[in-house]
Each structure stands twice: as structure tokens, then as C-alpha cells.
C-alpha positions in Angstrom: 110.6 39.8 114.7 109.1 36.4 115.8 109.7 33.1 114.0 105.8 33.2 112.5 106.6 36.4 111.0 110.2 35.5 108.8 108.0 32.8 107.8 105.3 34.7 106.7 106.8 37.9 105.0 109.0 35.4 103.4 106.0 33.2 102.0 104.5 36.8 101.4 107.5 37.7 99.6 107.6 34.4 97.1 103.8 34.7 96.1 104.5 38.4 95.1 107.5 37.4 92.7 105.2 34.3 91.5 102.6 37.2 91.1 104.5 39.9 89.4 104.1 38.9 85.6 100.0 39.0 85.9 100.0 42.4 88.0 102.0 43.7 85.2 99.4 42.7 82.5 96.3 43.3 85.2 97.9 46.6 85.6 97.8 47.8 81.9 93.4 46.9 82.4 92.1 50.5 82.7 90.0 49.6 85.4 93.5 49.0 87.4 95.6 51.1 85.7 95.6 52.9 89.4 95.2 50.5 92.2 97.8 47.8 90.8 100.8 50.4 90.4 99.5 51.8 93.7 99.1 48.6 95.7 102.0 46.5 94.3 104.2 48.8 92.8 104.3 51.8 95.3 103.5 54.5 92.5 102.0 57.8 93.8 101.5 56.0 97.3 104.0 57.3 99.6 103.8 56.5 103.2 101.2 58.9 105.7 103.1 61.6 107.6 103.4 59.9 111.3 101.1 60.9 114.3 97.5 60.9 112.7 94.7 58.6 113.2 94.6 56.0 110.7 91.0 54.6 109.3 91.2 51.2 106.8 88.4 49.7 104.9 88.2 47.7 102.0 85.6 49.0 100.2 83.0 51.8 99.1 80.3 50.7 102.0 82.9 50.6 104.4 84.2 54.0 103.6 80.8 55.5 103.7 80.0 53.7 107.3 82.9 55.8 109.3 82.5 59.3 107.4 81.0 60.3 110.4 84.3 58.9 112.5 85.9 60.9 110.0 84.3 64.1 111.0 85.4 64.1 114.6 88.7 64.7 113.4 90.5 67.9 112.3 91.1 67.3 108.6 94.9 67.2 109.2 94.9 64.1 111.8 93.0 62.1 109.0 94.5 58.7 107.3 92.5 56.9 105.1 93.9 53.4 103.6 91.7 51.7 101.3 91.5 48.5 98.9 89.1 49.0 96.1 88.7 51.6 93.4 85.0 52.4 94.6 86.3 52.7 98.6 89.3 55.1 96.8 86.6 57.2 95.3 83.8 57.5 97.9 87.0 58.3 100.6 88.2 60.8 97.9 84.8 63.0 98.6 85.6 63.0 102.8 89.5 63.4 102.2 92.6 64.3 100.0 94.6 62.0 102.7 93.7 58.6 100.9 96.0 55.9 100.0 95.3 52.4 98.5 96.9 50.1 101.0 100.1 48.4 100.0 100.9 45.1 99.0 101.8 43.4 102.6 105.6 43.1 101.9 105.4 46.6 101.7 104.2 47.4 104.9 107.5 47.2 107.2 109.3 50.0 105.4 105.6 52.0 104.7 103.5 52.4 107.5 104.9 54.9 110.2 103.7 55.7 113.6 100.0 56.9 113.6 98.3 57.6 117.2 95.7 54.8 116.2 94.7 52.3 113.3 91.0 51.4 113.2 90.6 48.9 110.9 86.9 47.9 109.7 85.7 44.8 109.6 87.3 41.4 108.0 90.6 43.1 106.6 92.5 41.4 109.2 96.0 41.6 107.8 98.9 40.4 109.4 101.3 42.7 108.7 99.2 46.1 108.8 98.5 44.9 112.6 101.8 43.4 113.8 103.8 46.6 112.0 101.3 49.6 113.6 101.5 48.0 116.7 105.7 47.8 116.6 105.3 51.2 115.7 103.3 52.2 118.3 99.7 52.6 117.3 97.0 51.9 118.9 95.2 48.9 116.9 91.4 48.7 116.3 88.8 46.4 114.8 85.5 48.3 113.8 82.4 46.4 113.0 84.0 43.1 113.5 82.0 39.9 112.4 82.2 36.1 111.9 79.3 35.4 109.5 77.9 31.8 109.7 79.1 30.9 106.3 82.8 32.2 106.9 82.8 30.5 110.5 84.2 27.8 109.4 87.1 29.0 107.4 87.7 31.1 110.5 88.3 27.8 112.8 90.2 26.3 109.9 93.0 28.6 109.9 92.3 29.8 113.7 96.3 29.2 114.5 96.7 32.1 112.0 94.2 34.6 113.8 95.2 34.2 117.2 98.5 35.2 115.7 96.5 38.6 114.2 94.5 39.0 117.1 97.7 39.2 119.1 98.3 42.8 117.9 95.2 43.9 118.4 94.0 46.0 121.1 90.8 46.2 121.3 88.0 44.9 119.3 84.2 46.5 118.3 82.0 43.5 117.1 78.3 43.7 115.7 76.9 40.9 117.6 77.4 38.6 121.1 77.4 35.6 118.5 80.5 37.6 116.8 82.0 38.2 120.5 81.8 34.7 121.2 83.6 33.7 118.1 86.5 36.3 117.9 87.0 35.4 121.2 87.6 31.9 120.4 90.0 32.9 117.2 92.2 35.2 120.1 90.6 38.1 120.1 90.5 40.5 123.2 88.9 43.3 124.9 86.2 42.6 122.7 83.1 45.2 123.4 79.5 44.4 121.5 77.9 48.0 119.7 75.7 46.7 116.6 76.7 47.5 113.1 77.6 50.8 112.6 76.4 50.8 109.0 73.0 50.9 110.4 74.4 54.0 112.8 73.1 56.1 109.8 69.2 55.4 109.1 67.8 57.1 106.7 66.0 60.6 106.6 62.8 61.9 105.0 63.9 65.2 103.2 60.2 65.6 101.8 56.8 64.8 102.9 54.7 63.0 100.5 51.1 62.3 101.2 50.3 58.4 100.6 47.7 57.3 98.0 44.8 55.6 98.8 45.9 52.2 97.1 48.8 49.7 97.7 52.4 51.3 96.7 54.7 49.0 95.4 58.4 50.8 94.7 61.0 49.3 92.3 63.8 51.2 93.9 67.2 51.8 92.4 66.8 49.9 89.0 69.1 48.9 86.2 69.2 47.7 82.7 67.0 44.9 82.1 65.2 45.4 85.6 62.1 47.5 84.3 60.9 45.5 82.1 61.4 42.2 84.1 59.4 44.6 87.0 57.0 45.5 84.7 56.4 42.7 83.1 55.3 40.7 86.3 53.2 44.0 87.2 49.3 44.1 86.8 47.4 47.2 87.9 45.1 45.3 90.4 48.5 45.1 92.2 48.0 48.8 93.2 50.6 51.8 92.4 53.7 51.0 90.9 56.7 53.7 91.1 59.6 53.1 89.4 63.0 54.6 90.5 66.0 53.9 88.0 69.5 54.1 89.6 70.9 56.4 87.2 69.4 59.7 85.8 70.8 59.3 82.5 68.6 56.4 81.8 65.7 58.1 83.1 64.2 59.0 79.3 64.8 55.2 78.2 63.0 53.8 80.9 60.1 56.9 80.1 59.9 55.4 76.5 60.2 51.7 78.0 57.1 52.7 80.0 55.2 54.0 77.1 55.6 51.1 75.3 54.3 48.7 78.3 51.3 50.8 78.8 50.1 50.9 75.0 46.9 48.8 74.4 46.5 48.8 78.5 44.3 50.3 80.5 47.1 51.3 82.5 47.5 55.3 83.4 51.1 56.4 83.3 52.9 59.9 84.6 56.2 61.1 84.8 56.8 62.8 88.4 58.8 65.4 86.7 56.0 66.4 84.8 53.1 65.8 87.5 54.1 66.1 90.8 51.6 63.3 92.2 50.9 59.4 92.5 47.8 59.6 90.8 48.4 57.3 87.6 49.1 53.3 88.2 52.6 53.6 87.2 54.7 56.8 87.7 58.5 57.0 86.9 59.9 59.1 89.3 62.7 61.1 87.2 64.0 63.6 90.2 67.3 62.6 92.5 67.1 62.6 96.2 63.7 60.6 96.6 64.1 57.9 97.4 63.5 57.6 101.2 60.7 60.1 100.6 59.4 57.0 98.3 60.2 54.7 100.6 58.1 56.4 103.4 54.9 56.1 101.5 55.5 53.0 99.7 54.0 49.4 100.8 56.4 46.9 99.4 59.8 47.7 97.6 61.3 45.4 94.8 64.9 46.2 95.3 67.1 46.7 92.4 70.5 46.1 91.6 70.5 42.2 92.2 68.2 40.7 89.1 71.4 41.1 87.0 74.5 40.5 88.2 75.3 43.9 89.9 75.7 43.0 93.2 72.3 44.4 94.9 71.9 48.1 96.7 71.1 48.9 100.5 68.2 47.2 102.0 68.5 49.3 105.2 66.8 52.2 103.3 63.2 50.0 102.6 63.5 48.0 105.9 63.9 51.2 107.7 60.8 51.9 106.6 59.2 48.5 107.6 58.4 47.7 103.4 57.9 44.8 102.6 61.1 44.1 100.5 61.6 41.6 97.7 65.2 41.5 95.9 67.0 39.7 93.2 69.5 36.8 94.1 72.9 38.5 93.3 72.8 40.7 96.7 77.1 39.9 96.7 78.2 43.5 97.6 75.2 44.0 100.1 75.0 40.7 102.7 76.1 42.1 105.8 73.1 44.6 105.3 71.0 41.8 104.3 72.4 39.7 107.9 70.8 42.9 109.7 67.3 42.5 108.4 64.4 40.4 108.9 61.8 39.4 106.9 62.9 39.8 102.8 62.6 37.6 100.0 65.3 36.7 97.4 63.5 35.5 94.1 65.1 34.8 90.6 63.8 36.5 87.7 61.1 34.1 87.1 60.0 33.7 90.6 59.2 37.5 90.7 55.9 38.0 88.9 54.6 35.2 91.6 55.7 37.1 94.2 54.4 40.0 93.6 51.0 38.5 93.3 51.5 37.8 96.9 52.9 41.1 98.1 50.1 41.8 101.1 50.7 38.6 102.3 54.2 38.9 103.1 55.7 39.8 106.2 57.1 43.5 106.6 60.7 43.8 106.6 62.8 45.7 110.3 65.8 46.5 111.0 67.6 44.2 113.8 71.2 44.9 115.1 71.0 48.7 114.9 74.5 50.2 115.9 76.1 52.6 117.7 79.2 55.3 116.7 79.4 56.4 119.9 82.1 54.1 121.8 84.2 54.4 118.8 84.2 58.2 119.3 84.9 58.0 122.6 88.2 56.2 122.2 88.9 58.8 119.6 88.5 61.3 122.1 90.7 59.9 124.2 93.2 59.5 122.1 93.4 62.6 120.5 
């Protein structure tokens, strides 16, 4: 073990003890009561059996973006580290193999030899890398990229990277700009596919004839998001379907409607009810419409990102060339957001403005499309 790496595992080592007091109380928070224990504690996370191919992502999108990596494998070569409680449960639904990746200091005695670790993304830690690779694992990074924001950070801390990139074998990035600037932090054999997240565009399950009139689609709504949505609506906008994000809320949003339209001059249906467009506002209270929604619809105000939720996929509307307004919170969503042109972010009160301007605005597209297949070639070839 090098010099850097004493050093580190010891610093490692000094920030967990400092830590240990408030992972006990985070740990007794319900929402942690398994990932703490699991991450810094070892409980019900024992080690993977060796000779698999191990997958790591942080988080739910993540997790989703390589099922189809996932599916070239027999279910028994499968490992599947993750770091969230939503990337636990969405790898839950491809595989029973899923363990929330230790606390680095861990690592040493935890990870065993695996035929391969591809790791997605930014979760470039030290010790997952340097301890594969002594192991003798192949080491991957999937869907690498350098945003222009975190570019800087990068270069600040660069002697640190090259020391990552140093156990690193090869590297799939999303962009040439992203080449160019893993490069510069140490990073070789570096091979430019797109973003695989965009490897899975969306599919039209169900033909729906467009009405003659301007469709405008709030799509995957939340509390609060209606009646902002509604509020800034007025019928000479054209059609307006609304598409909450949860069924349960689908008969509070029906009586939300109801109460909206009274004293208007403003038709109202719900699809479950009347399987067509014809009224100016319809609340479409069926699951798995969406992108058949999307297909027919002109403009799309996004949900998800008016309150503080984080935003939802803007791949879905862009794929469709919509023009796509969304909410400012869009945290969980901006490396969807980097692979789109032509959207507009407003605040809540900004939003009744723009949608008075809805023809005008340029239609959203997809840029940066990615491909799966390189990946699955190397799994191929190792397997």
C-alpha cells in the first residue's frame, strides 16, 4: 500500500470516529434506520460472493440507466452496490444481489474479487477503485462527466483524481468536452458513447389521435402544482391535460378541478370517464400515459420542480420535441436537463407569463443521445 493510501484510510478512519456519535442518532431516523447500519455499521451487508460482475451507482436514476447492462447477465454473475435508499429500492426490482456500499474504511476487508467493477458516473471513490483493482477486477467508469459547474472543484483537488484515475482502466464518458477533462484529471483509455440514460427513449404504448387545438400537458404533478398550473391557465391557451404523479391523489385533483371550472366557461372531463380530449381541461386518471400524452401534446409544463421535489425526466417531453417549461428545483434531474436544448425554468410567478407565450417558444430535442452498446461489448468479453 502506497504512502497516499496510509494517509488516506487513516484520515478516512479519524472522520469516521469524529462521525460515529451522529450516525448513531441519524441512524435511529426511520428514513435511515437501513442504509446508516448498512453503510457504516456493516449490518445485513456482508461482502458479494467473489467472481461476479460488479455494477455501482449512487442513486435511483442511475440504477434504472444500466437495467438493461443488468440483463445481459445470468442473474447469478450480478452485483449491485448502491448509495441511496431510492437506488436500493429501484435495484431491488432487477435483483436480490443488492448491497448499500460500505463506508470506505470498510472496503479493504469487504470487497473481494469480482471479474469487473463498472462504476457510474461521479462516484469516484478511492478506495472501491484502488481495492477492486488489488483484487483483481477489472475497473470501469460508465457515463463519466465533468459538468461545467463541478469543473472547477475537479481542478482543485486534481492531485487527488489522478490518484483515482490511476486504478482505473478504462473510462466511458458522455461527451469530447468530458474526454478532454478526465483526461486532464488522469484519466485513461477514455472512449466517448453519449449518456446512456438517454440509451432508453421513450415508447408509445397507445395511439391517441391529436385534437384540433394547442395541447398543453402538466405532466407528473404534485401537491400545490395544479392549482399553481391552473391558475396561470386560460382556455384561449388551447387544451390543458393534467397528469398528477400519484394515482392516489387523482380524486383530489378531480375535485380541485371542479372547483376551478365553477362560474367558467371552461368544459372539464375525466379520461377515466370519457375516453377523449374533447373538454378544455381533462384529468387524465389512468397509469401508463404518459408518453402517449406526450406524443400528442404541444407544450409540457413539467412537474415535480415548482415545490421543492427535485423535478422528473425531461427526456420523456423532449423526446417528443414539446415545448417544455419546468420549475426551478430540477436538483435530482440536471444531467437530463445538460442533454436537452431548448427549455425554460420559471418560478412560480413567472409561469402564468410563460404560458401566455407557449407558441412562441422554441421546441425542446434531445442532444447527446447514448449508446449501451460498447459497454456490452466489454461485458461480453469478459464474461
Amino acid at each position: 500500500m502506497s504512502l497516499f493510501s496510509v494517509v488516506y484510510y487513516t484520515f478516512s478512519t479519524l472522520l469516521y470516529l469524529f462521525a460515529l456519535p451522529y450516525l448513531w442518532v441519524k441512524s435511529k431516523n426511520l428514513k435511515y434506520k437501513d442504509a446508516i447500519p448498512a453503510k457504516f455499521f456493516l449490518k445485513n451487508n456482508p461482502f458479494f460472493a467473489e467472481n461476479g460482475i460488479w455494477f455501482h451507482c449512487c442513486s435511483f436514476g442511475e440504477t434504472r440507466a444500466i437495467k438493461p447492462l443488468l440483463e445481459e447477465l445470468q442473474k447469478d454473475d450480478v452485483r449491485l452496490s448502491v448509495i441511496t435508499n431510492t437506488g436500493y429500492e429501484e435495484a431491488k426490482k432487477t435483483t436480490s444481489n443488492v448491497r448499500y456500499l460500505p463506508f470506505e474504511i470498510f472496503l479493504p476487508f469487504w470487497v473481494k474479487r469480482q471479474k469487473a467493477l463498472f462504476v457510474m458516473e461521479a462516484e469516484l471513490w478511492y478506495m472501491l477503485f484502488l481495492c477492486a483493482k488489488a483484487k483483481g477486477s477489472k475497473t470501469y467508469l460508465i457515463n463519466a462527466r465533468i459538468s461545467d459547474k463541478s469543473h472547477q472543484s475537479y481542478q482543485r483537488f486534481a492531485f487527488f483524481y489522478k490518484k483515482v484515475f490511476a486504478h482505473i482502466d478504462k473510462v466511458f464518458a458522455q461527451s469530447q468536452k468530458d474526454k478532454e477533462r478526465l483526461e486532464s484529471l488522469g484519466a485513461k483509455n477514455v472512449e466517448v458513447i453519449g449518456n446512456i440514460k438517454l440509451a432508453q427513449l421513450p415508447v408509445v404504448t397507445r395511439t391517441f389521435e391529436k385534437p384540433n387545438a394547442y395541447v398543453i400537458t402538466a405532466g407528473s404533478t404534485h401537491e400545490n402544482e395544479e392549482k399553481l398550473i391552473l391558475e396561470a391557465y386560460h382556455k384561449s391557451m388551447g387544451k390543458l391535460i393534467i397528469v398528477p404523479r400519484h394515482p392516489e391523489r387523482f380524486e383530489k385533483v378531480d375535485l380541485l378541478i371542479q372547483s376551478f371550472i365553477k362560474d367558467k366557461t371552461i368544459t372539464y372531463n375525466r379520461f377515466s370517464h370519457e375516453e377523449n380530449f374533447e373538454s378544455d381541461i381533462i384529468l387524465m386518471d389512468k397509469m401508463g400515459e404518459l408518453n402517449n400524452i406526450y406524443a400528442i401534446s404541444d407544450a409540457v409544463i413539467l412537474g415535480g420542480a415548482f415545490e421543492k421535489i427535485g423535478g422528473h425526466n425531461p427526456v420523456e417531453p423532449a423526446f417528443f420535441n414539446c415545448v417544455l417549461i419546468s420549475g426551478e428545483h430540477i436538483f435530482n434531474q440536471v444531467p437530463l436537463f445538460e442533454a436537452i436544448e431548448n427549455y425554460t425554468l420559471v418560478s412560480k410567478e413567472g409561469l402564468k407569463k410563460s404560458m401566455e407565450y407557449l407558441p412562441h417558444l422554441e421546441k425542446s430535442k434531445l442532444v447527446n443521445i447514448g449508446s449501451l452498446e460498447p459497454i456490452i461489448k466489454e461485458i461480453h468479453a469478459i464474461r
